[in-house]
N, C-alpha and C positions, 0 to 999 in steps of 0.2 A: 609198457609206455608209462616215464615218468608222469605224477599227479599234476596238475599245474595248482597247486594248493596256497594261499596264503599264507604268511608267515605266524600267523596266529595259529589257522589250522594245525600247520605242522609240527608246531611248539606247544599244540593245546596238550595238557595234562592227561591224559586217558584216566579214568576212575578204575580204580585196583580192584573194585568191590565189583561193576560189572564184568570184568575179567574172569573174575571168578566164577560170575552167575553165570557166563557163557561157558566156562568151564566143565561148570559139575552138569553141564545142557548133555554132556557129552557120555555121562557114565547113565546105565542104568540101577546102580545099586550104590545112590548117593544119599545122604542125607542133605539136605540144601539151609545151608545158616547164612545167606547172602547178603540179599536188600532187608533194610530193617524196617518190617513191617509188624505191625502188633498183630498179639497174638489171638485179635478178635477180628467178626465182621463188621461190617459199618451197621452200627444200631438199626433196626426195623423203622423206627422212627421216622430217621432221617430217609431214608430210602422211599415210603409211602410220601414224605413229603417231596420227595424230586419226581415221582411219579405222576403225582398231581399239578407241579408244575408244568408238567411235560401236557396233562390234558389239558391244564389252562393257556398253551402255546408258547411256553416262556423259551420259544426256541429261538431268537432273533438274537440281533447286536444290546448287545447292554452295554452304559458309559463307561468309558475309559477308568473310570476310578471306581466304577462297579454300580451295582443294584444299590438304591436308597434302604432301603428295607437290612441289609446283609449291612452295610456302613453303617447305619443308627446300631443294629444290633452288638455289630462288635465294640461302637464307642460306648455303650450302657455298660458294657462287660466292664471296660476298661478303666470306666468310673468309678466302678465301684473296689476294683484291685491297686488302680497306679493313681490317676488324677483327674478328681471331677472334673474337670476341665474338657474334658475331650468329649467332641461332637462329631457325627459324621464327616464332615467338613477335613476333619484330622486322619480321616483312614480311608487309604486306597486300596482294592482288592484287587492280588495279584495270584499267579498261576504258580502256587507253593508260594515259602518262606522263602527260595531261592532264587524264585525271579524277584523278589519283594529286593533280596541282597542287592543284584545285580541292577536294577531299578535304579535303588540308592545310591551304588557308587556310581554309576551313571549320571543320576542329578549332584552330588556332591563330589567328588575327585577330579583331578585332571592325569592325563598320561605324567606317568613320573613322581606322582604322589607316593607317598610309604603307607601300606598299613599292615598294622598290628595285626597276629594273629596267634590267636593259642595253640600250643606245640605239647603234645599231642591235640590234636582240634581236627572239625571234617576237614575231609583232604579237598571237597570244592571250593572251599573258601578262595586256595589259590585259583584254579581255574578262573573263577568268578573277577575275582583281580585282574587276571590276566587280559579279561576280555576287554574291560574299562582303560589299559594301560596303566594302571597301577603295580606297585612293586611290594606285593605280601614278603612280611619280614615275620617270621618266627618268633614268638616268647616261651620260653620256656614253662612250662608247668611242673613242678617238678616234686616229687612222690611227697615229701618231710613238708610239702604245703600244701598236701591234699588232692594231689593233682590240679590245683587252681593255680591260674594267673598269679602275683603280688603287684605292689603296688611298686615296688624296688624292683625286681624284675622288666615291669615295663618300663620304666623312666630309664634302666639299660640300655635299650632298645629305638629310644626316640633320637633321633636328628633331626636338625633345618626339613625335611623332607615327608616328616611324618605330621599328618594330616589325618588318620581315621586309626580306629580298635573296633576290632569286633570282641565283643564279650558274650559267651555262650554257655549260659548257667540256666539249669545242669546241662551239664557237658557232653556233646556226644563228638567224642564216644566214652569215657571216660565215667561218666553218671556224675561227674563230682558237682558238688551245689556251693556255692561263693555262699560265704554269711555275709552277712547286712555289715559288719565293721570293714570284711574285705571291700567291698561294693565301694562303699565310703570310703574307703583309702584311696581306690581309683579314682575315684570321680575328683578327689581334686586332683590329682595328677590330670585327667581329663582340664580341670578349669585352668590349671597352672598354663596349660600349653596349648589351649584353644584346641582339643579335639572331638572330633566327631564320635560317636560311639554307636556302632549296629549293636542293638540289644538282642541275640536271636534266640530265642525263649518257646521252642516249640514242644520242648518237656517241661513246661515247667509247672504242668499237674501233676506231672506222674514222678511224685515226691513219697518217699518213706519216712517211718520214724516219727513223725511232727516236725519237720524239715520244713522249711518255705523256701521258695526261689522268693529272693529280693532282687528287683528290678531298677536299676539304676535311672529310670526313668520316674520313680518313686521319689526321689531327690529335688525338692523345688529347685537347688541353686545350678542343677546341672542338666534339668529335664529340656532344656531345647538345645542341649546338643546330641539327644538321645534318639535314634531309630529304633522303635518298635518290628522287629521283623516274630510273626508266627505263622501259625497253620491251624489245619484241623487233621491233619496228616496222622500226628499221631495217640493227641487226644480223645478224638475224637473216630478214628479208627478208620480214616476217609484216605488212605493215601491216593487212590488210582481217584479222586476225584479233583487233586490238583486244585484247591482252593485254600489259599494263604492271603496275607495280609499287611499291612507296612500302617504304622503310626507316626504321627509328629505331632507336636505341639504346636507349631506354627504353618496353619492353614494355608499358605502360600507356597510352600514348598510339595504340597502335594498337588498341587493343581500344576506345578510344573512338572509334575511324575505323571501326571497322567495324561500329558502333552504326549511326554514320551514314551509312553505306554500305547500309544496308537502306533505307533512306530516297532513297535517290538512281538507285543500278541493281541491289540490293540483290546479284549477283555476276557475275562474269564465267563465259559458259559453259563450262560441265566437261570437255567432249572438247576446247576450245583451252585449257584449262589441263594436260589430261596432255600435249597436242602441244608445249607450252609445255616442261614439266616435263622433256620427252624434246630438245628441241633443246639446253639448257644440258649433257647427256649430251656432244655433242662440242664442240669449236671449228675443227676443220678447213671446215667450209663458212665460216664467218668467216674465216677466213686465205685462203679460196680467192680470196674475194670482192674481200677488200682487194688482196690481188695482182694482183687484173684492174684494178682500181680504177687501182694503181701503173702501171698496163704502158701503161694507155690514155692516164696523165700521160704516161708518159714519152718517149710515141709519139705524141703529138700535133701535135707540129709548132707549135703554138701558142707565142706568145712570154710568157713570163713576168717580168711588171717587179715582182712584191713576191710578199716569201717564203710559201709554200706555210704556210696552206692557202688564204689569203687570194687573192681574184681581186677586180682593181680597176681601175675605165675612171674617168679623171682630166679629158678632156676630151671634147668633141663631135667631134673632130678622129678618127675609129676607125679608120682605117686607118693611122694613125702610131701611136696611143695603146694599141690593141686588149690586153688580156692576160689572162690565162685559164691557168686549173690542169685537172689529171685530163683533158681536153680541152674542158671546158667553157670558154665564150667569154661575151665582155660585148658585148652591141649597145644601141644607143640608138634607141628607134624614137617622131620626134618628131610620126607620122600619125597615129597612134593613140591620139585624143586620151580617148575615149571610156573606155578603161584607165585604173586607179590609178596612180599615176605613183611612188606613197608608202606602202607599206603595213608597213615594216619598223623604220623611224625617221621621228623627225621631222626631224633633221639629221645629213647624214653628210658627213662632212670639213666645209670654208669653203666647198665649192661644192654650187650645186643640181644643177651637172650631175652629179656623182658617184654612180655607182649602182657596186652589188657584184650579182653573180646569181652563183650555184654549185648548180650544175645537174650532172646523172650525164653520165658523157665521151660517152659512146655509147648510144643506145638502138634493142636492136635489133628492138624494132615499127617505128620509124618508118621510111620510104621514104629518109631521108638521115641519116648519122653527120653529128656534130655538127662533124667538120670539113669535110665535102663541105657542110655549111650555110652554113660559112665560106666557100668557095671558091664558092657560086652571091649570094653576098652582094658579093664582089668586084665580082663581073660586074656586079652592079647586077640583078639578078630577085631579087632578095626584100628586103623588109622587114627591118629589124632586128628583136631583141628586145624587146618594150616594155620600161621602163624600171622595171625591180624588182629587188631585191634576190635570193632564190635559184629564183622559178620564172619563166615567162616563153612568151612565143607566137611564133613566128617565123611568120610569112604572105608567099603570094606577093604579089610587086606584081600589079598588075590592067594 
């Protein structure tokens, strides 16, 4: 019996990445580089803290644009990183950074609008388009600029039609981090042409080297056209607790999000928005995090041919070619046909064979750290990577 499906349904994008998670569901002798989840538990901290909301009852409906308490705390944050300015008033709490997206173009696009999107960039970006009726257009990223955006680039890219850019620094999947002159180049391309700009910034602790993410919302002459989209997903090590967030400068546009936000999941629940409210309390579990992050780079033993954060395999050829950040590694696995081969871009570098993955260094569920995967990969017993950008399955040979 044909579905009687929508035409959205049937047209919607499938994610490559859960494909794969249902994939490796099926072996028992997988290694699983799937969903990107870090490589930590959610802090103790934060945990006692949603405990204790739970015996305070904080189990009911919360507003539309979220707990007072979790909105002041993220706008102090935000104060003191992008612009005094911002007050609870300016931030809505949404269920991840990806409803936060799909929020936004909901309040700002109409069916037919064009937006921007970085190519290699997440592959929901389109999906998320699709929903709103929006028409996601590709920008290229392209290796000789770091794998970032430029500002020549996207002015390529713009027609009568384009309306919105998503800018996602650092990049996932890619790791690459925009500097402060790039950022500034765009934004006047943003002012020149009156666009919108989704900021989605959910890595943008988990920086190497003395690196900063600069937020284009940082920018007086460009901050109200700027969307603040993040999380605590993966700073904070909370993914399965689905608490994100949305920023604006201009207090009126989030009151119309949160109209619409009763309409969609009408709020995020209450005991993960005090847990929420209470982890932004320190930053020492985030520095702890990143430091392990650093140590596993640094200890890896793995060869590194282009600058951190970027991880990049250039030919088929992997055991001359091989390179890899944090300890994470690039495989090419050409048996496993039956996996998306594509799910991140549609073209990255001049070759097909060029894939990026940037996966957590070490994970310690599984029965081998990511270089002892290395070294049984040597040997020839296992499988590479299939061939994706930042998750991935490493299986044995048979």
């Amino acid at each position: 019996m044909e579905l009687r499906l929508s035409n959205l349904a049937k047209t919607y994008p499938a994610s490559g990445i859960r494909k794969m998670f249902d994939l490796a569901a099926g072996y028992d002798d997988v290694i699983a580089l799937t969903l990107g989840e870090p490589n930590f538990e959610t802090p103790a901290y934060i945990k006692e803290a949603a405990k204790k909301a739970l015996d305070e009852n904080y189990t009911h409906y919360a507003p539309n644009a979220g707990l007072p308490v979790l909105r002041e705390a993220i706008a102090k944050r935000y104060q003191k990183s992008h612009w005094a300015g911002y007050k609870a008033e300016n931030v809505i709490v949404t269920v991840g950074a990806l409803e936060g997206l799909t929020l936004g173009m909901l309040a700002l696009l109409n069916p037919g609008d064009e937006i921007l999107v970085p190519d290699p960039g997440f592959a929901n970006y389109y999906g998320q388009a699709k929903i709103v009726g929006a028409v996601p257009v590709p920008v290229p990223a392209h290796e000789e600029n770091g794998f970032n955006m430029t500002a020549a680039d996207i002015e390529k890219c713009i027609t009568p039609k384009t309306k919105a850019i998503i800018v996602n620094s650092p990049c996932n999947p890619t790791g690459a981090v925009m500097s402060e002159a790039d950022v500034r180049a765009i934004a006047e391309v943003v002012k020149k042409h009156n666009l919108w700009v989704f900021s989605d910034e959910p890595y943008d602790a988990i920086v190497y080297d003395g690196v900063k993410a600069f937020s284009m919302a940082e920018i007086d002459e460009v901050r109200d056209h700027v969307v603040i989209l993040n999380s605590f997903s993966k700073t904070y090590a909370m993914t399965g607790w689905r608490v994100g967030f949305l920023l604006m400068s201009d207090a009126a546009y989030i009151k119309e999000m949160a109209k619409l936000n009763e309409g969609l999941v009408s709020c995020v629940s209450s005991f993960s928005q005090v847990a929420a409210a209470e982890a932004l309390s320190s930053n020492e579990c985030v520095k702890s995090m990143v430091a392990d992050y650093t140590r596993l780079g640094d200890n890896s033993g793995v060869t590194v041919q282009c600058e951190r954060p970027c991880v990049a395999l250039t030919d088929i050829d992997w055991r001359n070619q091989l390179a890899g950040i944090a300890g994470s590694i690039v495989f090419i696995d050409e048996g496993m046909e039956d996996l998306p081969s594509e799910c991140f871009a549609s073209a990255v570098g001049e070759s097909d064979n060029y894939y990026v993955i940037f996966t957590r260094s070490e994970l310690s569920y599984l029965p081998y750290s990511i270089n002892e995967v290395y070294k049984i990969k040597t040997s020839g017993k296992y499988h590479s990577l299939v061939p994706m950008y930042k998750e991935g399955v490493a299986r044995k040979s048979k």
